[in-house]
C-alpha positions as CSV (number, residue, x, y, z in Angstrom):
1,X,87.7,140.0,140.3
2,X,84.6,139.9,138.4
3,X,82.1,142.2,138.3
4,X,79.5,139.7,139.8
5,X,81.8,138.3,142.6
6,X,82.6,142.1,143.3
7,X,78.6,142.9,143.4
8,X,77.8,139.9,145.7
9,X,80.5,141.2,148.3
10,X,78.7,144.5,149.0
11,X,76.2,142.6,151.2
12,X,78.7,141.0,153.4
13,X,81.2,143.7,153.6
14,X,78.1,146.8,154.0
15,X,76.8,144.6,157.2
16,X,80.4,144.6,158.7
17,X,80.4,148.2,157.8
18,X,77.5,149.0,160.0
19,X,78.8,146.9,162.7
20,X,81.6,148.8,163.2
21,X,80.0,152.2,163.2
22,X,78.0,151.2,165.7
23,X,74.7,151.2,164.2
24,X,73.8,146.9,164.1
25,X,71.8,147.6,167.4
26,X,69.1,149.5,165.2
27,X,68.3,145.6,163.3
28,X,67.8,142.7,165.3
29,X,66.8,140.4,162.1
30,X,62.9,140.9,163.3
31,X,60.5,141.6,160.8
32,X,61.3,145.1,158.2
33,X,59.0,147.5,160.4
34,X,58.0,150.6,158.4
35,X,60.9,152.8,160.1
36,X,63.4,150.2,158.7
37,X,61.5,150.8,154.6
38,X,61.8,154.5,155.3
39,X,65.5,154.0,156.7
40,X,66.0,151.4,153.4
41,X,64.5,154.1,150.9
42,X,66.4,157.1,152.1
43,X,69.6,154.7,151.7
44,X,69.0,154.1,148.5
45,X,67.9,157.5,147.8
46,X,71.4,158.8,149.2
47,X,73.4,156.3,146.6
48,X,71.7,158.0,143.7
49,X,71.4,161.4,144.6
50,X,75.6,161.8,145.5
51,X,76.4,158.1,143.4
52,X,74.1,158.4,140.4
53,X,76.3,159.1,137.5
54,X,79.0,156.7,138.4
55,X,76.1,154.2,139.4
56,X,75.2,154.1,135.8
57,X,78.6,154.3,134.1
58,X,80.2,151.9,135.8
59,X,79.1,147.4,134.9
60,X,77.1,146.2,136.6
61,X,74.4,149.3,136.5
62,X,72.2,148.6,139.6
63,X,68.6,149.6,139.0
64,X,66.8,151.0,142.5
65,X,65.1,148.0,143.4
66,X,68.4,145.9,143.0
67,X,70.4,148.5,145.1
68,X,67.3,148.8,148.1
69,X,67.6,144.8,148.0
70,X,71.1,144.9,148.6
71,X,70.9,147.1,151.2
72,X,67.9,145.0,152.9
73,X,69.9,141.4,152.9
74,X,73.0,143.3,153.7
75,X,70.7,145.2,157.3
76,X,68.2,142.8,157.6
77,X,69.5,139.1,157.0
């Protein structure tokens, strides 16, 4: 698998993910409210802070931006 089809299934496989732990209830697919950026932010906050150096070793390297967006198709719709 490349490393492009393997980056497009984080989406998919990070909303089943917070299905089963429970925490879907929290996004209803309504518009972001500021809680849901703060909630987005400290996400990708956590990826980097415990993540960062295999986040950049490893292809594809994900900037910020890219890894927040991810995280707000994969919670949001």
């Amino acid at each position: 698998m490349s490393a492009t089809e393997r980056a497009s299934g984080l989406a998919p496989w990070l909303k089943q993910f917070i299905r089963q732990i429970g925490l879907a209830a929290l996004w209803n697919g309504a518009e972001a409210t500021e809680q849901d950026s703060n909630l987005l932010d400290a996400l990708t906050d956590d990826v980097f802070a415990y993540m960062g150096r295999p986040v950049q070793q490893h292809l594809p390297v994900f900037s910020r931006a890219e890894m927040r967006q991810m995280y707000e198709e994969a919670l949001l719709g």
